[in-house]
PyMOL Python script that loads the backbone (N, CA, C, O; Angstrom):
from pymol import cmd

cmd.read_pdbstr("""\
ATOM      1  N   UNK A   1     -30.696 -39.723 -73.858  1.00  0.00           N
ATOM      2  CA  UNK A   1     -30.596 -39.408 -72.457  1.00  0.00           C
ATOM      3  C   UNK A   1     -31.944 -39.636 -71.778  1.00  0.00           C
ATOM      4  O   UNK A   1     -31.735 -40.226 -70.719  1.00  0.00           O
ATOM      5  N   UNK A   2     -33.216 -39.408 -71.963  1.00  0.00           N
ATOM      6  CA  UNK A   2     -34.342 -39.407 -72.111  1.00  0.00           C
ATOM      7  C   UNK A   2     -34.528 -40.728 -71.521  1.00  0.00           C
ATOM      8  O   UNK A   2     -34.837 -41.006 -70.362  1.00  0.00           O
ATOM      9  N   UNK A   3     -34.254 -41.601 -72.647  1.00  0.00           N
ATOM     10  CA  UNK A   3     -34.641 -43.060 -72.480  1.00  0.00           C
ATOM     11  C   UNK A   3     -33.777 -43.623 -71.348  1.00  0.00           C
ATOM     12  O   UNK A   3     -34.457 -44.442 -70.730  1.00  0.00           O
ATOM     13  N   UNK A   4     -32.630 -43.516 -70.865  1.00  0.00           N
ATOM     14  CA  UNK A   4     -32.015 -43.828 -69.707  1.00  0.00           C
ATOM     15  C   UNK A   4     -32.311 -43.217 -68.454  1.00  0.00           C
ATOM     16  O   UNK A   4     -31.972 -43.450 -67.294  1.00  0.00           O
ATOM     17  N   UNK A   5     -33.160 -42.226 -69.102  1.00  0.00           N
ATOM     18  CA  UNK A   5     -33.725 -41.443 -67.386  1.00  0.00           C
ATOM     19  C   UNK A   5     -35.125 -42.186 -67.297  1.00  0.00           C
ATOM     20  O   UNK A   5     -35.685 -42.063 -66.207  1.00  0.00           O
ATOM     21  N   UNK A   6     -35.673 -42.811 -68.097  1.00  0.00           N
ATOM     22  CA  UNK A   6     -37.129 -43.381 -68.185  1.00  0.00           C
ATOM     23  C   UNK A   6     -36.729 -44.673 -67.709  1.00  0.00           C
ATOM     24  O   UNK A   6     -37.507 -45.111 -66.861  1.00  0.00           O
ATOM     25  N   UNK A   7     -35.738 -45.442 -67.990  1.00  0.00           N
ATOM     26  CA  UNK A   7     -35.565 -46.804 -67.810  1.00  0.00           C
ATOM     27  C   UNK A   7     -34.976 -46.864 -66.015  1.00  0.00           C
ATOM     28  O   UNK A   7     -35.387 -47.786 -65.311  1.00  0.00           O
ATOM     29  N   UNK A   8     -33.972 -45.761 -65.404  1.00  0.00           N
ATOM     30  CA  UNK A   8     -33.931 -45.961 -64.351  1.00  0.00           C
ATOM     31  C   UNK A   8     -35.005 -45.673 -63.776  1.00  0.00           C
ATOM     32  O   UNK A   8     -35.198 -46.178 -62.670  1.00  0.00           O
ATOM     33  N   UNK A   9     -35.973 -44.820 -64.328  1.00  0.00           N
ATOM     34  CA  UNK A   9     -37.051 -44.189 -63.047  1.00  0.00           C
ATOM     35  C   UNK A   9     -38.093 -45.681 -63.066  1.00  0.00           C
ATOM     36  O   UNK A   9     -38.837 -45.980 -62.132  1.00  0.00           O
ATOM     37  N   UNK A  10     -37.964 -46.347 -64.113  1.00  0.00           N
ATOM     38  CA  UNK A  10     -39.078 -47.173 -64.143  1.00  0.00           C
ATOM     39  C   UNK A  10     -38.236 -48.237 -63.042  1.00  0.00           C
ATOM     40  O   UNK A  10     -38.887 -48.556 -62.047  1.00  0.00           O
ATOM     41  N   UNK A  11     -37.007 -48.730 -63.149  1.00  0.00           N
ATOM     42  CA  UNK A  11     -36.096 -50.043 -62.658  1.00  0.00           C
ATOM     43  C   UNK A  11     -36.470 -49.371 -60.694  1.00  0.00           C
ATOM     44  O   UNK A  11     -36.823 -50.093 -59.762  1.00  0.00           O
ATOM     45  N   UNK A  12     -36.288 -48.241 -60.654  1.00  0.00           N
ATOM     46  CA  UNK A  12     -36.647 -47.848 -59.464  1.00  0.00           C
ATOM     47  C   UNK A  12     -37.698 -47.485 -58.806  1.00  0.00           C
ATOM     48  O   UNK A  12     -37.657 -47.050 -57.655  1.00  0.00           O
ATOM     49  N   UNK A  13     -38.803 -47.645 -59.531  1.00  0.00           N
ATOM     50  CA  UNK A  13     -40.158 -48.278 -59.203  1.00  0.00           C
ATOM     51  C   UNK A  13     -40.695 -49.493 -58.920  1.00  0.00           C
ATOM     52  O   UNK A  13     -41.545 -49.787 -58.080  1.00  0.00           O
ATOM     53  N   UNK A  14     -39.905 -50.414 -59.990  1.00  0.00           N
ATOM     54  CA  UNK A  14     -39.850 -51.704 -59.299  1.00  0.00           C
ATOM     55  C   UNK A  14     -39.496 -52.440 -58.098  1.00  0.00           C
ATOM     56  O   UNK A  14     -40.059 -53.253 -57.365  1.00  0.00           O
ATOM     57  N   UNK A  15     -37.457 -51.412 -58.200  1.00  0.00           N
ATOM     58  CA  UNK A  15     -37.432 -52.069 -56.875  1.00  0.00           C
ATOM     59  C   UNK A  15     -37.682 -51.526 -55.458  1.00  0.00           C
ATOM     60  O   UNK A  15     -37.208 -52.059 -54.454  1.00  0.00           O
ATOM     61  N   UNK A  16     -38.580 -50.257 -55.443  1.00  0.00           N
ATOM     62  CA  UNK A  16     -39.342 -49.532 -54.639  1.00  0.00           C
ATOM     63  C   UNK A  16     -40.590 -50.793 -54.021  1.00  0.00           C
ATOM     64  O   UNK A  16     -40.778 -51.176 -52.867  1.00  0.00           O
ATOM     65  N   UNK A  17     -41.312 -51.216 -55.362  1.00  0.00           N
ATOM     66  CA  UNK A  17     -42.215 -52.253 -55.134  1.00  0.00           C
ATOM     67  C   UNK A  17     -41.970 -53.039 -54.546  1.00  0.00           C
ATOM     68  O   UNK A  17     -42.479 -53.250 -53.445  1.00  0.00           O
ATOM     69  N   UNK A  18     -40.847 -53.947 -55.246  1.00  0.00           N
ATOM     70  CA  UNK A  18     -40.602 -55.402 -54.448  1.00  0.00           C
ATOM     71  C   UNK A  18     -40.044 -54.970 -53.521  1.00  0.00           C
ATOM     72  O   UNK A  18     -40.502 -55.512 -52.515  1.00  0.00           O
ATOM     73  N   UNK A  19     -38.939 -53.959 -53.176  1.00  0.00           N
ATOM     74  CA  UNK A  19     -38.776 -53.894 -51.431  1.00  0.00           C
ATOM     75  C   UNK A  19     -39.744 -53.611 -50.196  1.00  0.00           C
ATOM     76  O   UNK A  19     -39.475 -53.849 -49.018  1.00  0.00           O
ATOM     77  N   UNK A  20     -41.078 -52.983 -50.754  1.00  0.00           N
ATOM     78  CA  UNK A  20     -42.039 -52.477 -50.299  1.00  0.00           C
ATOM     79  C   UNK A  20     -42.777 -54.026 -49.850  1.00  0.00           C
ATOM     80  O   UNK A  20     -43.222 -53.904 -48.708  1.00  0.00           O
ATOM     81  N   UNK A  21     -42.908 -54.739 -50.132  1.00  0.00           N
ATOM     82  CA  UNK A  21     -43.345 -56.209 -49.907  1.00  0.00           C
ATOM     83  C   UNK A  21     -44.970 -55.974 -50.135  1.00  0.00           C
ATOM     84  O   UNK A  21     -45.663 -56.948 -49.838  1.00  0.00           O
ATOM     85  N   UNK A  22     -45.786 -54.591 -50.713  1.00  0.00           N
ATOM     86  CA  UNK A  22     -47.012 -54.600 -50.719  1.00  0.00           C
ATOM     87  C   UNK A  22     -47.129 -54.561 -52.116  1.00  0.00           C
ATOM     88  O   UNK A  22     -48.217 -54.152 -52.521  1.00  0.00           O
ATOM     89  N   UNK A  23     -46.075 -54.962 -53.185  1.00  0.00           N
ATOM     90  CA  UNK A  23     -46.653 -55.261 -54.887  1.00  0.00           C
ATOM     91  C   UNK A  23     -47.352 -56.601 -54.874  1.00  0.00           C
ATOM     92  O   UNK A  23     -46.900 -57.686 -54.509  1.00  0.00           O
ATOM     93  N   UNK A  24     -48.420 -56.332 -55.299  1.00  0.00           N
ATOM     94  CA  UNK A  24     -49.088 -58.132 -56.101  1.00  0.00           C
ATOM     95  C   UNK A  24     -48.207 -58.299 -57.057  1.00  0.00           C
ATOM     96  O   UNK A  24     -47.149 -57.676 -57.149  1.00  0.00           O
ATOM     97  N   UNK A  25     -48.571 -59.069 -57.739  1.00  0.00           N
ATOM     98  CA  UNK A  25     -47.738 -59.896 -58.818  1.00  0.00           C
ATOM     99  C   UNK A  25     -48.383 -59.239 -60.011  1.00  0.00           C
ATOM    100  O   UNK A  25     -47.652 -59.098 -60.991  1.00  0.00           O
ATOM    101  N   UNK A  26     -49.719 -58.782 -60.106  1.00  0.00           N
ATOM    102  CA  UNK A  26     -50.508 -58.043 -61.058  1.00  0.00           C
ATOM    103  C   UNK A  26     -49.724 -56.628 -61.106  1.00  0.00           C
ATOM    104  O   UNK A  26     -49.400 -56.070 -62.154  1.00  0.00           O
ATOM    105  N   UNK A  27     -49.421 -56.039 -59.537  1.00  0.00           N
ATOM    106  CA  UNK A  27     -48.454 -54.800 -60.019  1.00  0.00           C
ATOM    107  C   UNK A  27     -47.530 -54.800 -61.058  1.00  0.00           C
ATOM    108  O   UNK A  27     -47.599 -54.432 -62.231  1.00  0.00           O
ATOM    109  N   UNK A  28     -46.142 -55.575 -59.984  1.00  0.00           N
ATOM    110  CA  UNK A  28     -45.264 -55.663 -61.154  1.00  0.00           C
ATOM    111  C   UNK A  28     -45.376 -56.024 -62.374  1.00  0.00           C
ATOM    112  O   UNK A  28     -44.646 -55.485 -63.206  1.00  0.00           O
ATOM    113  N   UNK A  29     -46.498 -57.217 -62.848  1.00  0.00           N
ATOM    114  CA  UNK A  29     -46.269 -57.478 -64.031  1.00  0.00           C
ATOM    115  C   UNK A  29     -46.979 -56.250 -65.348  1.00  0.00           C
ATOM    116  O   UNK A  29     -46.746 -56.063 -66.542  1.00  0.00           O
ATOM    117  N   UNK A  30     -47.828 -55.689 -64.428  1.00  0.00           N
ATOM    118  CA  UNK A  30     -48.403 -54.094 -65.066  1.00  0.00           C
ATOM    119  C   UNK A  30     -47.168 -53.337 -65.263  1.00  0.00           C
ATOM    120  O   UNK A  30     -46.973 -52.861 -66.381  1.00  0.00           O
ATOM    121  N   UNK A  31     -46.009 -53.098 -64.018  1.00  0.00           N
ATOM    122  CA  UNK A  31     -44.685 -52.370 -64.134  1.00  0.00           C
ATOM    123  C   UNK A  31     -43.743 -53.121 -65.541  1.00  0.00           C
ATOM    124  O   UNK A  31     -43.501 -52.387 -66.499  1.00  0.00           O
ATOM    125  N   UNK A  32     -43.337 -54.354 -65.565  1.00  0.00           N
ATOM    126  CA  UNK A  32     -43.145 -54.370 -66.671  1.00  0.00           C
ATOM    127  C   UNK A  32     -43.221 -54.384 -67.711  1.00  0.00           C
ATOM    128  O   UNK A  32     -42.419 -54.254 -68.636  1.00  0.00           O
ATOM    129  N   UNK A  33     -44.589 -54.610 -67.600  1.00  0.00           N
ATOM    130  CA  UNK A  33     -45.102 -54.025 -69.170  1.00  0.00           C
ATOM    131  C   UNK A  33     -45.138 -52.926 -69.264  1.00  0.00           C
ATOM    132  O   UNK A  33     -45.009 -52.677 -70.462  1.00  0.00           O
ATOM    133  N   UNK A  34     -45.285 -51.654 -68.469  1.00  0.00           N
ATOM    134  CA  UNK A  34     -45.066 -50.337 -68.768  1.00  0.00           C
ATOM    135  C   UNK A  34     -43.426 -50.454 -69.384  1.00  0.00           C
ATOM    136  O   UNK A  34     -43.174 -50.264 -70.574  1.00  0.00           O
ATOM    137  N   UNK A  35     -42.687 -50.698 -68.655  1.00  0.00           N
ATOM    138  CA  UNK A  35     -41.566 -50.895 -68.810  1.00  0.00           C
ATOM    139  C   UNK A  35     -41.334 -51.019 -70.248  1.00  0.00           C
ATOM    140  O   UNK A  35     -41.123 -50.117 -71.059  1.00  0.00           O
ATOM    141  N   UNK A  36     -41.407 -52.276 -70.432  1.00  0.00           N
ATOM    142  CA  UNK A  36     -41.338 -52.882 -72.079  1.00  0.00           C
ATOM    143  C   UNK A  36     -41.978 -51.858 -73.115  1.00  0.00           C
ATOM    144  O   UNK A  36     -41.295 -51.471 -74.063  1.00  0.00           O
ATOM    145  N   UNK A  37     -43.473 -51.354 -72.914  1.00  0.00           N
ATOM    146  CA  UNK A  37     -43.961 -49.679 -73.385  1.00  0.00           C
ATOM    147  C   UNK A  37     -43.077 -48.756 -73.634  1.00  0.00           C
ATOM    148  O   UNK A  37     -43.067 -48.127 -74.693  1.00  0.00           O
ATOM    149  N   UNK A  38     -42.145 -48.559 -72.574  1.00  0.00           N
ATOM    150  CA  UNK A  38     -41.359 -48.050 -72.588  1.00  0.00           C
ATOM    151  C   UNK A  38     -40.103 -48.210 -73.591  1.00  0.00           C
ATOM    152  O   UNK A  38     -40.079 -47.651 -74.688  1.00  0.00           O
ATOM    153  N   UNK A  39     -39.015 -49.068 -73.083  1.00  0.00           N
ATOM    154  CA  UNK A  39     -38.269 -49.443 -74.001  1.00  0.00           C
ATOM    155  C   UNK A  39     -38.832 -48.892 -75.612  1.00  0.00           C
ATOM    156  O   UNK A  39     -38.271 -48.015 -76.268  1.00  0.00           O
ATOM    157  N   UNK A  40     -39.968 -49.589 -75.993  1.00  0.00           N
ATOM    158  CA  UNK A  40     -40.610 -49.981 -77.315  1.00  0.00           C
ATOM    159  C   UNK A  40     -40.631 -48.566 -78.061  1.00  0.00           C
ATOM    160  O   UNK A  40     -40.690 -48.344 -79.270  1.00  0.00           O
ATOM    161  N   UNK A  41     -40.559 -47.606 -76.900  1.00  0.00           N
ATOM    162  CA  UNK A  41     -41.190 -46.123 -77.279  1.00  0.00           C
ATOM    163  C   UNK A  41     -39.763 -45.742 -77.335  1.00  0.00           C
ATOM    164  O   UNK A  41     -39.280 -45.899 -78.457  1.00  0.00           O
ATOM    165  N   UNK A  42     -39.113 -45.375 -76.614  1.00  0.00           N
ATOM    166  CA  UNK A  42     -37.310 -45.691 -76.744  1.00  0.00           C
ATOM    167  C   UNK A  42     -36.645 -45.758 -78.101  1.00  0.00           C
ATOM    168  O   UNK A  42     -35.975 -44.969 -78.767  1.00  0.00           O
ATOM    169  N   UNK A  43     -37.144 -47.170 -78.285  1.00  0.00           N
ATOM    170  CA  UNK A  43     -36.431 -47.472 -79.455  1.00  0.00           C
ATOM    171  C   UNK A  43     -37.155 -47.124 -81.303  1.00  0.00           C
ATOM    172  O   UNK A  43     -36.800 -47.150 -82.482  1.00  0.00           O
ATOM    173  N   UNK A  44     -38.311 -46.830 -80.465  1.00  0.00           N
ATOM    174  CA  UNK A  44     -38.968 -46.163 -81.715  1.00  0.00           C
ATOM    175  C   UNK A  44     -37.951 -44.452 -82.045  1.00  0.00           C
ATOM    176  O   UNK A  44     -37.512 -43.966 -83.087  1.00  0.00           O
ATOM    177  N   UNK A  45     -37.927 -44.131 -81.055  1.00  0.00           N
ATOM    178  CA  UNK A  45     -37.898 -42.499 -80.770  1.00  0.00           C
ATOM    179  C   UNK A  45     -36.022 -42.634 -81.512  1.00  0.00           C
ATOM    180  O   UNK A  45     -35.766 -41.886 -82.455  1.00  0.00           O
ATOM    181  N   UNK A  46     -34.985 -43.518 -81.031  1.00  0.00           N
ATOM    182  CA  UNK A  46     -33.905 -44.010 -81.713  1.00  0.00           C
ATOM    183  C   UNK A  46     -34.236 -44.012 -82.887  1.00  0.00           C
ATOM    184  O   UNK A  46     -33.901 -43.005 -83.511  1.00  0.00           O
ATOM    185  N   UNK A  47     -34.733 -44.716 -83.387  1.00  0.00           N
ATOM    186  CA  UNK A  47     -34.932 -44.902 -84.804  1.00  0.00           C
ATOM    187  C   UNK A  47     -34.573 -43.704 -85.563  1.00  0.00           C
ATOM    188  O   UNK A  47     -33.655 -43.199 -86.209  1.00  0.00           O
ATOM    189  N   UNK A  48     -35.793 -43.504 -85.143  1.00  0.00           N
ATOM    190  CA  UNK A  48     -36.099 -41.983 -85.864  1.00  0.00           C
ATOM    191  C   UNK A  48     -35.031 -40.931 -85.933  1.00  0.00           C
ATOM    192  O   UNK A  48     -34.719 -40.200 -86.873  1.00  0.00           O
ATOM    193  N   UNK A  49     -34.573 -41.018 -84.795  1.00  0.00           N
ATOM    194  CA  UNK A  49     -33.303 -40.213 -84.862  1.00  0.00           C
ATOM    195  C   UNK A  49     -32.408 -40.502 -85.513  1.00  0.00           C
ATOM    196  O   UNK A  49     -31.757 -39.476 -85.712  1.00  0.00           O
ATOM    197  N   UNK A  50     -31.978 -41.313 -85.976  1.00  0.00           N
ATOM    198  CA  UNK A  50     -30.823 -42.255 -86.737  1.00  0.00           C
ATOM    199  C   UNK A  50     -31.407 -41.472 -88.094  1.00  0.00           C
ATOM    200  O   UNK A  50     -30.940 -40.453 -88.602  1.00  0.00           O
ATOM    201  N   UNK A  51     -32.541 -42.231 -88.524  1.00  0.00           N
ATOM    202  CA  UNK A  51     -33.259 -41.865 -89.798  1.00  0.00           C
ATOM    203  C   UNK A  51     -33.410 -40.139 -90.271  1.00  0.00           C
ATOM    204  O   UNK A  51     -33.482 -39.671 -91.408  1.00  0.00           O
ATOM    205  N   UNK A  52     -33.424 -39.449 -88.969  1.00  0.00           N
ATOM    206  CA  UNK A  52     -33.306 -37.799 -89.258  1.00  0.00           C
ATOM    207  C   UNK A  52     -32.010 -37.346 -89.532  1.00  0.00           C
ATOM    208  O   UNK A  52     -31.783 -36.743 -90.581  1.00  0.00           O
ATOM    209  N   UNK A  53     -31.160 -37.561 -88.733  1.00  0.00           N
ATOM    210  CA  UNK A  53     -29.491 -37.672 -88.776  1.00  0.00           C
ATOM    211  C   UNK A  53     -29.144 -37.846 -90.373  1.00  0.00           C
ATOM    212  O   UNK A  53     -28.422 -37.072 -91.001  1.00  0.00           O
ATOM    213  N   UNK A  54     -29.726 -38.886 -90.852  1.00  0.00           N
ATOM    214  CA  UNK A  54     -29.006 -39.564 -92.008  1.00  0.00           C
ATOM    215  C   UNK A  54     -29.919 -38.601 -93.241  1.00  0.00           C
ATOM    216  O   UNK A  54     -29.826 -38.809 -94.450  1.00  0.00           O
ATOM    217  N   UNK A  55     -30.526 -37.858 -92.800  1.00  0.00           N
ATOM    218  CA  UNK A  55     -31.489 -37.180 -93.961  1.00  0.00           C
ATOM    219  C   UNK A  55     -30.798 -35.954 -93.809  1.00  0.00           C
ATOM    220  O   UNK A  55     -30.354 -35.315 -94.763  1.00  0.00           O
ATOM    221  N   UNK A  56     -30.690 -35.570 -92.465  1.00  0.00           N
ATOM    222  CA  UNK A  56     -29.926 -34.732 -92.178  1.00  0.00           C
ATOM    223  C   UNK A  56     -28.527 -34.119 -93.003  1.00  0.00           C
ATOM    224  O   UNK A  56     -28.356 -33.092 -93.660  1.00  0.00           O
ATOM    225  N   UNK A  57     -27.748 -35.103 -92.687  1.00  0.00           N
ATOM    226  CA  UNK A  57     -26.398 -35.350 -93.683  1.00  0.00           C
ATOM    227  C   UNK A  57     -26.667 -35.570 -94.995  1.00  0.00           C
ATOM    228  O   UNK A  57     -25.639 -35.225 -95.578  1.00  0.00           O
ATOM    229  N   UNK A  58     -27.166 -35.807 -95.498  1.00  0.00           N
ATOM    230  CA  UNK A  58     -27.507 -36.091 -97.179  1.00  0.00           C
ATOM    231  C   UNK A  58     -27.884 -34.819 -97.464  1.00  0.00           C
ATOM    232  O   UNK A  58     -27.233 -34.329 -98.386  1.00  0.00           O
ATOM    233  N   UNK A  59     -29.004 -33.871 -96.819  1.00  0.00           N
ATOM    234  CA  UNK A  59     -29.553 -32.402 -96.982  1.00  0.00           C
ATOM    235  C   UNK A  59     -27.991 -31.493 -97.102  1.00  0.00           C
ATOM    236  O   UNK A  59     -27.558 -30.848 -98.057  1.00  0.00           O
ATOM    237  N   UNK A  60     -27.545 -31.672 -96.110  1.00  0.00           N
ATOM    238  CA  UNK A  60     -25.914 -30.854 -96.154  1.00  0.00           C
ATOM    239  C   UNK A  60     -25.113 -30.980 -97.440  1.00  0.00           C
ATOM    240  O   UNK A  60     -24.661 -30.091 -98.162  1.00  0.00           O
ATOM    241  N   UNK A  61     -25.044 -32.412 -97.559  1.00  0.00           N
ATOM    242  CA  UNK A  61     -24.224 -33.008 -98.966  1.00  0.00           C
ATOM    243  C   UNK A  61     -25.572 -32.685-100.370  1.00  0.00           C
ATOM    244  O   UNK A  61     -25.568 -33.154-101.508  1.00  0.00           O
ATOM    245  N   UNK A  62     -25.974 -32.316-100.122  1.00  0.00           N
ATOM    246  CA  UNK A  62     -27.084 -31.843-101.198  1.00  0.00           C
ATOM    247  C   UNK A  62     -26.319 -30.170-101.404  1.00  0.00           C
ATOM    248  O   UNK A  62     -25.734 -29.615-102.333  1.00  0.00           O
ATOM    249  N   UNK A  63     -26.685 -29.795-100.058  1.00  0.00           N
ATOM    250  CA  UNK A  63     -26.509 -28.149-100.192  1.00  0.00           C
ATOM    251  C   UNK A  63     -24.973 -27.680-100.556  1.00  0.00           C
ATOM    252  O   UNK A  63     -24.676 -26.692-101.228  1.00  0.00           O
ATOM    253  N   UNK A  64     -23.965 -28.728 -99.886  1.00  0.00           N
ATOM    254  CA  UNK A  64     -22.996 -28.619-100.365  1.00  0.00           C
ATOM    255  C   UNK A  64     -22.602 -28.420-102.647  1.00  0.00           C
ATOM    256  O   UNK A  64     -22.160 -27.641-103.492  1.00  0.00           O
ATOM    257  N   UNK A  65     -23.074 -29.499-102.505  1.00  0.00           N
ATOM    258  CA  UNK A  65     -22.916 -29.586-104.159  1.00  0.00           C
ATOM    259  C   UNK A  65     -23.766 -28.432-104.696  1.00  0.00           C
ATOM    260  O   UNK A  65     -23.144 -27.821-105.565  1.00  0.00           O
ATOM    261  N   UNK A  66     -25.217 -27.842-104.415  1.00  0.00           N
ATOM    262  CA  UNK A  66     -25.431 -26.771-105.047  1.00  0.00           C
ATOM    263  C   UNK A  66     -25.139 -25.587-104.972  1.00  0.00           C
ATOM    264  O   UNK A  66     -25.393 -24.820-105.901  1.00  0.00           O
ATOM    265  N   UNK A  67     -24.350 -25.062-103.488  1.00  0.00           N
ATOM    266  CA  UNK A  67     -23.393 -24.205-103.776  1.00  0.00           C
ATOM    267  C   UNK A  67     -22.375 -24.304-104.597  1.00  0.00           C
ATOM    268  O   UNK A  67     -22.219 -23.417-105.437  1.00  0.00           O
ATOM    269  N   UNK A  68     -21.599 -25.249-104.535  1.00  0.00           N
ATOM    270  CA  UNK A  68     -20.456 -25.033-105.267  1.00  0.00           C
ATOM    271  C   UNK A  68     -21.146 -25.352-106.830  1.00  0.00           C
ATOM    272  O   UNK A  68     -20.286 -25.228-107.701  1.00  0.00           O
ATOM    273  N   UNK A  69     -22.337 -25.686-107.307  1.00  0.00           N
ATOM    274  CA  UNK A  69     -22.483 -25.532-108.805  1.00  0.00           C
ATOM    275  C   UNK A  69     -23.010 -23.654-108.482  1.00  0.00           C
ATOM    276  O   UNK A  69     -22.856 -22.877-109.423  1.00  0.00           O
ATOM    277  N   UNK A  70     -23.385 -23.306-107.622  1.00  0.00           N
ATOM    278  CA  UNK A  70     -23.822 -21.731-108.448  1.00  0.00           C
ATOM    279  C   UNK A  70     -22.755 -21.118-108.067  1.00  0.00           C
ATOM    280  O   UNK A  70     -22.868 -19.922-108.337  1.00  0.00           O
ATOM    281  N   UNK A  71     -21.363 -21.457-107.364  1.00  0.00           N
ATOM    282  CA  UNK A  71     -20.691 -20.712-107.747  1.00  0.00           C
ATOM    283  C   UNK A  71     -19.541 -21.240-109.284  1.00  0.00           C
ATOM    284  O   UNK A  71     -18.881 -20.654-110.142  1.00  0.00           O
ATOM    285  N   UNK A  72     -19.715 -22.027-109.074  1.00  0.00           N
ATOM    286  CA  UNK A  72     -19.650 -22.552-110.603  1.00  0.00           C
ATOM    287  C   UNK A  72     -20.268 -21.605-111.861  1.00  0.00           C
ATOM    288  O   UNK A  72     -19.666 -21.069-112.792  1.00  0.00           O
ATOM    289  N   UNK A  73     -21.614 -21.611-111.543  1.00  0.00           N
ATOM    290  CA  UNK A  73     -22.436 -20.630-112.568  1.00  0.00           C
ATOM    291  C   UNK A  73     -22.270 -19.097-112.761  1.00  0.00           C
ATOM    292  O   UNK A  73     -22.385 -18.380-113.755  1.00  0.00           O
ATOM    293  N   UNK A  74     -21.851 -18.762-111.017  1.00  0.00           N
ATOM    294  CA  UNK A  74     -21.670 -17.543-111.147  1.00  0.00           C
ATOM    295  C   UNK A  74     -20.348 -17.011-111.824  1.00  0.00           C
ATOM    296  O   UNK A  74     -20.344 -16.119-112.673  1.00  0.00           O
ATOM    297  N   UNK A  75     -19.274 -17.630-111.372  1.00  0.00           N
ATOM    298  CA  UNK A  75     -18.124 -17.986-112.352  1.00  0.00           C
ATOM    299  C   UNK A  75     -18.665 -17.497-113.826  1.00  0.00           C
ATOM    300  O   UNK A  75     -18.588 -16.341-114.242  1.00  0.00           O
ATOM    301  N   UNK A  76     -19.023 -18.209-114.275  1.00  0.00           N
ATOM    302  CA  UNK A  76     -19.152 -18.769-115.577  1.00  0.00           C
ATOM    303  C   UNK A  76     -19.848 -17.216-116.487  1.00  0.00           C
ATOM    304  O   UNK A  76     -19.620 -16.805-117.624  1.00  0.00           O
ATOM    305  N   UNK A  77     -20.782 -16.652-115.337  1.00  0.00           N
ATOM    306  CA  UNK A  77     -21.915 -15.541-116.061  1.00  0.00           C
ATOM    307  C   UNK A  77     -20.733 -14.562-115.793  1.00  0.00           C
ATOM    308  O   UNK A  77     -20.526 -13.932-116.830  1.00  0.00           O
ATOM    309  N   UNK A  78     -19.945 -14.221-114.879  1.00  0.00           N
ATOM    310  CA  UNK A  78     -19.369 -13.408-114.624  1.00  0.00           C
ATOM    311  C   UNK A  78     -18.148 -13.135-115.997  1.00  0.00           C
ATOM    312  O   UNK A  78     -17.857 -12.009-116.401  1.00  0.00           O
ATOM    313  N   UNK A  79     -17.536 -14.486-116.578  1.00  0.00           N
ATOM    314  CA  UNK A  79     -17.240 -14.311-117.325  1.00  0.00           C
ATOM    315  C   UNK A  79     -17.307 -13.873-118.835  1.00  0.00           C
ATOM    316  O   UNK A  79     -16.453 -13.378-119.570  1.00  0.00           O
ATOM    317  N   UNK A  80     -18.911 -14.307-119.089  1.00  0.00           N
ATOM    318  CA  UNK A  80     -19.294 -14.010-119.955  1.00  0.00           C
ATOM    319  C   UNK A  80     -19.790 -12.323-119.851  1.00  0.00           C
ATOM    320  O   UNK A  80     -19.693 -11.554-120.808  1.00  0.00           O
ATOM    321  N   UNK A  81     -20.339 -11.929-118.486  1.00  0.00           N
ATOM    322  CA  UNK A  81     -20.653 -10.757-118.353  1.00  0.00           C
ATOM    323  C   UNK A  81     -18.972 -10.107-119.257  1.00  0.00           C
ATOM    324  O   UNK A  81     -19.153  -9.481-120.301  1.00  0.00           O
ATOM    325  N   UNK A  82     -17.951 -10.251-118.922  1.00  0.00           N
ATOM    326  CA  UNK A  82     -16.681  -9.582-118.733  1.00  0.00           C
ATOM    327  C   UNK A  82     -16.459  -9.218-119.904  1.00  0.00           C
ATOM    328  O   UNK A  82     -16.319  -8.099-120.399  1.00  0.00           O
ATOM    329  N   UNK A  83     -16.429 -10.523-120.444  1.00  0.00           N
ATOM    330  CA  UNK A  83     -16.063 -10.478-122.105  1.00  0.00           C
ATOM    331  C   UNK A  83     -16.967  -9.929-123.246  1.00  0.00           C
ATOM    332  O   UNK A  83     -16.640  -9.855-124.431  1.00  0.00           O
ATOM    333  N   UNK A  84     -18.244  -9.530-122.662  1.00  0.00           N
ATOM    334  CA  UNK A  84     -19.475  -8.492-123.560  1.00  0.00           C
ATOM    335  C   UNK A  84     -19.056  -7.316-123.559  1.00  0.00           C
ATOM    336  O   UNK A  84     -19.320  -6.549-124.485  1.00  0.00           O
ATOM    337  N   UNK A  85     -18.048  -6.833-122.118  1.00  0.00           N
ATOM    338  CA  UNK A  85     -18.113  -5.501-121.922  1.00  0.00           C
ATOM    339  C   UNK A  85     -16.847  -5.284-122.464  1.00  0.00           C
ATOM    340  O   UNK A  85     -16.525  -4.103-122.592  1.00  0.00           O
ATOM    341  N   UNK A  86     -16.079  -6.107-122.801  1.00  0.00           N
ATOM    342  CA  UNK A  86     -15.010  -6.080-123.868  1.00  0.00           C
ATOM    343  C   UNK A  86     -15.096  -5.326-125.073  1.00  0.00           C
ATOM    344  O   UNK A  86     -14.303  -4.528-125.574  1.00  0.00           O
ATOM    345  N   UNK A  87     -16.369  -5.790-125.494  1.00  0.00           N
ATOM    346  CA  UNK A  87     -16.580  -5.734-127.069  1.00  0.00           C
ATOM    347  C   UNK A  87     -16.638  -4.976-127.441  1.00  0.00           C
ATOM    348  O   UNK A  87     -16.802  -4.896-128.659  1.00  0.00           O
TER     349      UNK A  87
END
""", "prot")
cmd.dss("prot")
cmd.show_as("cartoon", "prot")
cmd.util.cbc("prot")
cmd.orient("prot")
């Protein structure tokens, strides 16, 4: 959301500029390179998110399986607890 609020505020700086008829050509081309800065930072910041997400989900599917082994284990002690007090 971030990056689409950065990309209109920047697209509407531009065309603030060029309607303004007082941008040099050094402006805008400074504006799009912020711009492109932009994007670049964007798609870095994507990345990453993708890459947290997916660590994310693997951490879950991690935690998943070691619950169900300690209740597996606990199972298992519980039974043996049971059958001592049998004896």
């Amino acid at each position: 959301m971030k990056r689409s609020k950065l990309y209109s505020l920047a697209l509407a700086g531009g065309a603030l500029l060029a309607l303004g008829g007082c941008a040099a050509k050094s402006d805008l081309e400074a504006l799009r390179s912020e711009i492109a800065g932009v994007r670049a930072t964007a798609q870095a910041a994507d990345e990453k998110a993708t890459q947290a997400l997916s660590k994310a989900d693997q951490a879950a599917a991690d935690a998943a399986a070691a619950k169900q082994e300690a209740a597996m284990a606990s199972e298992k002690a519980d039974r043996i607890f049971r059958a001592g007090l049998r004896k």
